[in-house]
N, CA and C atoms as a LAMMPS dump frame, in Angstrom:
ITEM: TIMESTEP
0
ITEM: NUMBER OF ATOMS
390
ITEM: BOX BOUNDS ff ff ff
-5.0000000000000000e+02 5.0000000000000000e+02
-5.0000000000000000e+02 5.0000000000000000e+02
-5.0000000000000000e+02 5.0000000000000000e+02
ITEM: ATOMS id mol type element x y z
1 1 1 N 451.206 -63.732 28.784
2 1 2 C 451.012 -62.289 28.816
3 1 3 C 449.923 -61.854 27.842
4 2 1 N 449.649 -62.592 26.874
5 2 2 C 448.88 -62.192 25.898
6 2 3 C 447.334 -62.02 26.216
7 3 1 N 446.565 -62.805 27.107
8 3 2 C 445.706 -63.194 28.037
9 3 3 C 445.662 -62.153 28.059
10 4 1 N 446.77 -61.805 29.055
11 4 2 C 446.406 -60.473 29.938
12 4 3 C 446.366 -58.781 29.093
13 5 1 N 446.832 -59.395 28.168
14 5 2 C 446.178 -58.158 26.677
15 5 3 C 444.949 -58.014 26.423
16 6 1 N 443.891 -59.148 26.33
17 6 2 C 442.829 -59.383 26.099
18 6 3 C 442.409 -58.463 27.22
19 7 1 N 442.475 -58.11 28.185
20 7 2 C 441.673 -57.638 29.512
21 7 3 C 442.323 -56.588 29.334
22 8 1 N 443.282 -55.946 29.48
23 8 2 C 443.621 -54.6 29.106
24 8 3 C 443.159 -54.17 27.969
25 9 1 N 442.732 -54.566 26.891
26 9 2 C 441.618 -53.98 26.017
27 9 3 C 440.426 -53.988 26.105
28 10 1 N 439.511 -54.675 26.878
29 10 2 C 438.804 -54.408 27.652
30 10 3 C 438.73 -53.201 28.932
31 11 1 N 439.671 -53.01 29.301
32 11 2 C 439.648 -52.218 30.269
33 11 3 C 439.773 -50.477 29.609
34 12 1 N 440.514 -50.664 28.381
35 12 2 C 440.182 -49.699 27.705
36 12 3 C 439.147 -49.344 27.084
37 13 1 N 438.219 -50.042 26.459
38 13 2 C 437.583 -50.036 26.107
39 13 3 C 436.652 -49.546 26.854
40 14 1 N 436.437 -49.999 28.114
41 14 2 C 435.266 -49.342 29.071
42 14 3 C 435.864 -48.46 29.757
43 15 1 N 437.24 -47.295 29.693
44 15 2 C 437.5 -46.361 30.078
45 15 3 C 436.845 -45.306 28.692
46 16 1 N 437.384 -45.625 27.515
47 16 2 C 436.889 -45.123 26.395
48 16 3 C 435.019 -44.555 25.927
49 17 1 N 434.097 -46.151 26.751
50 17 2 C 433.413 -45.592 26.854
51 17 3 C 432.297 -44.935 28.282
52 18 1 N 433.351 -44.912 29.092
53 18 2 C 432.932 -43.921 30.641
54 18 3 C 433.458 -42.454 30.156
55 19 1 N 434.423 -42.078 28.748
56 19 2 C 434.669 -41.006 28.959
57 19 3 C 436.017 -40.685 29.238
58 20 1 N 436.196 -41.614 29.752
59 20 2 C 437.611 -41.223 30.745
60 20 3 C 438.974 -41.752 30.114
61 21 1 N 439.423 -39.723 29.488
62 21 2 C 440.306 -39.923 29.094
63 21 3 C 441.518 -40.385 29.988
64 22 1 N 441.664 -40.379 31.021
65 22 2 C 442.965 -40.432 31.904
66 22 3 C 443.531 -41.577 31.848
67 23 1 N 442.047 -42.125 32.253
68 23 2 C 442.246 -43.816 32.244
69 23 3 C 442.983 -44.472 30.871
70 24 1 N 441.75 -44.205 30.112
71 24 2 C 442.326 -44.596 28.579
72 24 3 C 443.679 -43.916 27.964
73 25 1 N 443.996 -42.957 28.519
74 25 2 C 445.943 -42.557 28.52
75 25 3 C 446.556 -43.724 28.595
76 26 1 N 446.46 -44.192 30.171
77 26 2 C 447.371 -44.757 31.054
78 26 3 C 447.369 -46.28 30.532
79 27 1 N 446.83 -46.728 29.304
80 27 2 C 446.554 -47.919 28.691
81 27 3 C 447.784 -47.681 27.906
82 28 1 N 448.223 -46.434 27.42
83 28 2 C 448.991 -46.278 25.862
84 28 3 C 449.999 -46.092 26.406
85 29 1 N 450.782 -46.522 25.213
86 29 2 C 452.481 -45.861 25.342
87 29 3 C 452.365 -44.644 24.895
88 30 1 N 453.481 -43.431 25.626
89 30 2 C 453.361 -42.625 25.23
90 30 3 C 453.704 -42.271 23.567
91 31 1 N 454.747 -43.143 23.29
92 31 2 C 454.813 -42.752 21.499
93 31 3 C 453.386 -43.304 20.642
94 32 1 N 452.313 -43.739 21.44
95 32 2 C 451.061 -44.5 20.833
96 32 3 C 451.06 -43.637 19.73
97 33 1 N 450.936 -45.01 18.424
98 33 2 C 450.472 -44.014 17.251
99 33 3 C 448.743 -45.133 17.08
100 34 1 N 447.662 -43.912 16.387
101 34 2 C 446.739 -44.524 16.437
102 34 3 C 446.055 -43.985 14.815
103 35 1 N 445.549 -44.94 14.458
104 35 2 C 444.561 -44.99 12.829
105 35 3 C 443.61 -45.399 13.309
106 36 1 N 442.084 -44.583 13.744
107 36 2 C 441.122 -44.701 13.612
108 36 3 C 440.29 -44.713 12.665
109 37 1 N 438.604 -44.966 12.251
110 37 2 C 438.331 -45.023 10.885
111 37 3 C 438.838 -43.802 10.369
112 38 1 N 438.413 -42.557 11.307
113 38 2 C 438.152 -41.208 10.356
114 38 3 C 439.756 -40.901 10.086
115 39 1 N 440.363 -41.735 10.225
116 39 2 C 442.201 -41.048 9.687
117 39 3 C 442.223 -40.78 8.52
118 40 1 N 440.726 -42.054 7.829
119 40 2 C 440.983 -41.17 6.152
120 40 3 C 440.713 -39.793 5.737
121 41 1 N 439.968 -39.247 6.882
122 41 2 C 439.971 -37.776 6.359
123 41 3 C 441.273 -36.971 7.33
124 42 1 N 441.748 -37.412 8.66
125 42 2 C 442.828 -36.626 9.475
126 42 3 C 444.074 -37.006 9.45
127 43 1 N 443.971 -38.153 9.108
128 43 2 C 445.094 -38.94 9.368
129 43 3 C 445.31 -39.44 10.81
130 44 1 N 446.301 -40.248 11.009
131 44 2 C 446.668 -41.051 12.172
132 44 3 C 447.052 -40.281 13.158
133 45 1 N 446.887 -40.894 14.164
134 45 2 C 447.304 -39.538 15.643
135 45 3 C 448.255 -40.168 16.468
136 46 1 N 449.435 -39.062 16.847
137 46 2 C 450.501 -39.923 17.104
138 46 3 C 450.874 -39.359 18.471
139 47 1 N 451.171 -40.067 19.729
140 47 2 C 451.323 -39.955 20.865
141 47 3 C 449.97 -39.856 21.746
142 48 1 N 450.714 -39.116 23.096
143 48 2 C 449.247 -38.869 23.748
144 48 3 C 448.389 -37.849 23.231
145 49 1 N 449.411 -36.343 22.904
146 49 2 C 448.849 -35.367 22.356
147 49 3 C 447.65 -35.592 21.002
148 50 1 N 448.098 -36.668 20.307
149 50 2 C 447.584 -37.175 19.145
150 50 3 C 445.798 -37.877 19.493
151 51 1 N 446.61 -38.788 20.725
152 51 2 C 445.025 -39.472 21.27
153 51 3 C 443.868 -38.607 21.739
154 52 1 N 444.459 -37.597 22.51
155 52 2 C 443.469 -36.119 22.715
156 52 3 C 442.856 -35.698 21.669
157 53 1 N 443.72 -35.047 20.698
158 53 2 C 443.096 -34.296 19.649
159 53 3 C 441.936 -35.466 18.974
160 54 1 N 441.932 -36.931 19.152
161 54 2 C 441.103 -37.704 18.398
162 54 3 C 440.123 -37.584 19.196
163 55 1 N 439.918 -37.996 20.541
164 55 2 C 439.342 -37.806 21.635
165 55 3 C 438.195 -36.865 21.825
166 56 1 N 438.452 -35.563 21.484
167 56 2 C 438.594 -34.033 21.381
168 56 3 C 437.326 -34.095 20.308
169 57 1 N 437.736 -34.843 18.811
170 57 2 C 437.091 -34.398 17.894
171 57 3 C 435.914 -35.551 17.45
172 58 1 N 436.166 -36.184 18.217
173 58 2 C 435.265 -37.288 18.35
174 58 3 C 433.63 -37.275 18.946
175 59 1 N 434.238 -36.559 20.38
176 59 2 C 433.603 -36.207 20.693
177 59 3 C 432.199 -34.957 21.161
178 60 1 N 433.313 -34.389 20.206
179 60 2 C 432.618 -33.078 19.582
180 60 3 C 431.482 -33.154 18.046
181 61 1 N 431.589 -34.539 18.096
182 61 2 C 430.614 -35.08 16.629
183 61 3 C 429.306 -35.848 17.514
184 62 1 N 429.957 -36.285 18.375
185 62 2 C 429.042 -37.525 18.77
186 62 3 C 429.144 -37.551 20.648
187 63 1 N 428.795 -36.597 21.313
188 63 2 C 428.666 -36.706 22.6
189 63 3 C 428.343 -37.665 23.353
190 64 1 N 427.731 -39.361 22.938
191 64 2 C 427.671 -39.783 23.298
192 64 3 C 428.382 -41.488 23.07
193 65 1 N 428.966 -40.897 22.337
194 65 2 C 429.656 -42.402 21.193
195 65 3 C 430.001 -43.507 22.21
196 66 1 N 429.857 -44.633 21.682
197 66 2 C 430.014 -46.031 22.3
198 66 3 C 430.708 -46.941 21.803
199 67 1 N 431.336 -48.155 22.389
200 67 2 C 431.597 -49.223 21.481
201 67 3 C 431.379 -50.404 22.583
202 68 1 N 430.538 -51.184 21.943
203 68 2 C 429.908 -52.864 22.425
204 68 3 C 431.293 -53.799 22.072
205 69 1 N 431.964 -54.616 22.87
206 69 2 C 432.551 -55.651 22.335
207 69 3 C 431.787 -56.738 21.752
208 70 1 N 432.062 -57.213 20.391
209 70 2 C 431.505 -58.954 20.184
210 70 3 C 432.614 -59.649 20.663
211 71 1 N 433.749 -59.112 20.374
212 71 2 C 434.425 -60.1 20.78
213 71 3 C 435.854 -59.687 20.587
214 72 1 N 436.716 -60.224 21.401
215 72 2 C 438.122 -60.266 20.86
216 72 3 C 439.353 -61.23 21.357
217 73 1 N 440.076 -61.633 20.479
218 73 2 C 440.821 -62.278 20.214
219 73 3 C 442.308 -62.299 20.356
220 74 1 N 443.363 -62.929 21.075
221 74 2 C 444.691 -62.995 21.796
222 74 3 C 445.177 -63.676 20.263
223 75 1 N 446.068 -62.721 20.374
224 75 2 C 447.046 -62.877 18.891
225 75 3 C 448.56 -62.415 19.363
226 76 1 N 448.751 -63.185 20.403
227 76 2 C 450.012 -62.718 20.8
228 76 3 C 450.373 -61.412 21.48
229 77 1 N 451.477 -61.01 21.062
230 77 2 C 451.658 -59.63 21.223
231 77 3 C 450.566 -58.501 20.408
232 78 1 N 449.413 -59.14 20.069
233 78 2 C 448.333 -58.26 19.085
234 78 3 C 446.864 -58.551 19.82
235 79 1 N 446.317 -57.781 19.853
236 79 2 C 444.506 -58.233 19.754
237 79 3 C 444.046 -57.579 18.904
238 80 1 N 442.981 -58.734 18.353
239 80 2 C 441.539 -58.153 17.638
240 80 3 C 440.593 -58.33 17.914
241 81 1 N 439.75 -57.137 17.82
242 81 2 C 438.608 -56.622 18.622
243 81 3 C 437.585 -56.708 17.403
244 82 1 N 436.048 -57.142 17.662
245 82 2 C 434.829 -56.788 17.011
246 82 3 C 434.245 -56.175 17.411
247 83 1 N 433.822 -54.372 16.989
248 83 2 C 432.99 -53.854 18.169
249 83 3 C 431.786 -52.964 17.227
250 84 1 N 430.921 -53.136 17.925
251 84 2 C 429.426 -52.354 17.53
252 84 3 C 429.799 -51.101 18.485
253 85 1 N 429.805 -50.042 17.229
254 85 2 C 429.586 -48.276 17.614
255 85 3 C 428.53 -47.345 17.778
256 86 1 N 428.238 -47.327 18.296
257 86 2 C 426.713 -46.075 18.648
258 86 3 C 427.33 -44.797 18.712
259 87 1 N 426.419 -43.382 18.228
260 87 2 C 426.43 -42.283 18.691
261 87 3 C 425.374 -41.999 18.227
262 88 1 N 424.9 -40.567 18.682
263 88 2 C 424.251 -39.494 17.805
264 88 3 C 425.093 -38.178 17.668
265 89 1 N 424.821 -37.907 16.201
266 89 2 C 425 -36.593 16.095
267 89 3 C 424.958 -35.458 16.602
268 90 1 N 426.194 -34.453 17.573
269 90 2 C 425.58 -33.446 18.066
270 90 3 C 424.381 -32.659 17.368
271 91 1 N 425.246 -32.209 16.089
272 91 2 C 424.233 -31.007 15.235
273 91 3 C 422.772 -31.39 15
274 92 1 N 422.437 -32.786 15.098
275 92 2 C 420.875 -33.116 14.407
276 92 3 C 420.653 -34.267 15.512
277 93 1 N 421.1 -34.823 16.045
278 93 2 C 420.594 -36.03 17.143
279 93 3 C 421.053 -36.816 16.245
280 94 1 N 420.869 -37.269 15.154
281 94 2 C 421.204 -38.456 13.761
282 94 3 C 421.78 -39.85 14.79
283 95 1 N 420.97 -41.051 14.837
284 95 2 C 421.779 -42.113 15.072
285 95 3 C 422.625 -42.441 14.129
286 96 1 N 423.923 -42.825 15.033
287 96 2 C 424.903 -43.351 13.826
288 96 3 C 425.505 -44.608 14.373
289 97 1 N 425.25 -46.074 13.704
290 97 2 C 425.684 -47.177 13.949
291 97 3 C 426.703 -48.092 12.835
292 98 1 N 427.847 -48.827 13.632
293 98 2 C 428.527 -48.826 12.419
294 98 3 C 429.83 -50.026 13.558
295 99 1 N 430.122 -51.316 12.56
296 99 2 C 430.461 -52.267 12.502
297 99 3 C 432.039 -51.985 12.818
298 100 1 N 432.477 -52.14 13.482
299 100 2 C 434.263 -51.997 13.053
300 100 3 C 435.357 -53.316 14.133
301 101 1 N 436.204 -53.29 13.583
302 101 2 C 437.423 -54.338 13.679
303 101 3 C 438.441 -53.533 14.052
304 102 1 N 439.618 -53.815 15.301
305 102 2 C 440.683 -53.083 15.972
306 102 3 C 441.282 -53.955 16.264
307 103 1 N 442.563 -53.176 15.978
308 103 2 C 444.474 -54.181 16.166
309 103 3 C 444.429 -53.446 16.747
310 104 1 N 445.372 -54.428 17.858
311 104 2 C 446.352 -53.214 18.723
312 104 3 C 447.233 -54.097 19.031
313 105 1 N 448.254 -53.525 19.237
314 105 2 C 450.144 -53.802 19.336
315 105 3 C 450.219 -53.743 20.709
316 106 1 N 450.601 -54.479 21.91
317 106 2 C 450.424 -54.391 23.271
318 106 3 C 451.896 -54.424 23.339
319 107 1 N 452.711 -52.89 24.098
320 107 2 C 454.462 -53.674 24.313
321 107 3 C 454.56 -53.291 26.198
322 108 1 N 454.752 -54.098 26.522
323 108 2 C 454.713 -53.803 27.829
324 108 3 C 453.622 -53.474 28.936
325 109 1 N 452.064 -54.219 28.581
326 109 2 C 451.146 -54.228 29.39
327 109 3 C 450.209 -52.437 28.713
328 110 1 N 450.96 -52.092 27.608
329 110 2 C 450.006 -50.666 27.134
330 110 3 C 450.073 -50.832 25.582
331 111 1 N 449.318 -50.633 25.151
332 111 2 C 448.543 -49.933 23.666
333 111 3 C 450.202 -49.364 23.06
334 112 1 N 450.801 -49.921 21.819
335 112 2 C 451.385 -49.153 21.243
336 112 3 C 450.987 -48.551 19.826
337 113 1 N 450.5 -49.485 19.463
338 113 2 C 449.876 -48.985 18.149
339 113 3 C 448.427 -49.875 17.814
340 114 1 N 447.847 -48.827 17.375
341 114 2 C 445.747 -49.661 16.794
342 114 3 C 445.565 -48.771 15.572
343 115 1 N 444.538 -49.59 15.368
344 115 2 C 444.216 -49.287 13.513
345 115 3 C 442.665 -49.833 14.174
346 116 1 N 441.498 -49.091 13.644
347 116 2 C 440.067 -49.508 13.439
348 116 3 C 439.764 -49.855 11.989
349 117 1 N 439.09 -50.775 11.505
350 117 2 C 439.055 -51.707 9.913
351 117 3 C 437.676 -51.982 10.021
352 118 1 N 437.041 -51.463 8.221
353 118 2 C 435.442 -51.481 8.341
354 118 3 C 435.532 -52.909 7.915
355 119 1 N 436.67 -54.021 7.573
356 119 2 C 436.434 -55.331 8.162
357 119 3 C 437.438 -56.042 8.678
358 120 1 N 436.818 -57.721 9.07
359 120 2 C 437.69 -58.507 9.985
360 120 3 C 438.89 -58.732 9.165
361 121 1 N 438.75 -58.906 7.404
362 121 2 C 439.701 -59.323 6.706
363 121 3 C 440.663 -57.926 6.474
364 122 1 N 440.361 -57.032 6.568
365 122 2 C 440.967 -55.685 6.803
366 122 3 C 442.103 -55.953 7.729
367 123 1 N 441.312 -56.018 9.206
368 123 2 C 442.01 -56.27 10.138
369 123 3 C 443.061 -57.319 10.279
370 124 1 N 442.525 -58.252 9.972
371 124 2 C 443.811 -59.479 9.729
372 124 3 C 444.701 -59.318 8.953
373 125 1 N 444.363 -58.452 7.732
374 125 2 C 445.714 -58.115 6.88
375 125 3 C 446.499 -57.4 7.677
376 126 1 N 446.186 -56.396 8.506
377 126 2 C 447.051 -55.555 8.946
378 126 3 C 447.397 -56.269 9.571
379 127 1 N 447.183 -57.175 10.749
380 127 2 C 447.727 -57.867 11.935
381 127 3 C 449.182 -58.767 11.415
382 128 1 N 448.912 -59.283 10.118
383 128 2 C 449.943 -59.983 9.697
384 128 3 C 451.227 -58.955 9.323
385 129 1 N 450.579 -57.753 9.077
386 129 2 C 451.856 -56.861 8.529
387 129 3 C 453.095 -56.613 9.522
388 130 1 N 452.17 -56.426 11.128
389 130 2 C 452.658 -55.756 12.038
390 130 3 C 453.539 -56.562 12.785
């Protein structure tokens, strides 16, 4: 089953960056709790309502934001992801590029819980916690 985690984060991932929130819903559990980088200033977003409002404000910074896989990795009931981020800045155009690492908790073929980590050893700490 874990395999098949690997491709469901992928598949999110390229719903995430087509835009499409619906899709990228239907990946999560509905209690999905999520820690993206910027949680250090909002904190973590919890459910679907939670994934919107990130969604929401995300994209209201960066209209065009992206994420490249390098790579990711079957850790069981976990994956970790390496992904290169693109946007620009609505207010100024500003490219903004930036390195990041993602857990995610897979229970039943959907997303229960992810954390984004400005590193891999970040990420692996958490993976062991979870």
């Amino acid at each position: 089953m874990s395999r098949e985690n690997v491709e469901l984060l992928r598949k999110a991932l390229d719903a995430y960056n087509r835009h499409d929130l619906d899709a990228f819903l239907a990946l999560m559990q509905e209690d999905v709790r999520a820690t993206p980088r910027m949680a250090a200033v909002e904190g973590a977003y919890e459910g679907h309502d939670g994934i919107r409002r990130w969604w929401e404000s995300t994209l209201a910074a960066f209209t065009d934001f992206g994420s490249e896989v390098f790579e990711v990795r079957d850790l069981g009931n976990l994956t970790l992801a390496e992904l290169h981020n693109r946007g620009r800045g609505v207010a100024g155009g500003t490219p903004v590029e930036q390195e990041s690492w993602h857990v995610a908790e897979w229970r039943d073929g959907k997303i229960a819980w992810w954390a984004a980590f400005p590193t891999e050893a970040d990420a692996l700490e958490a993976a062991k916690r979870s």
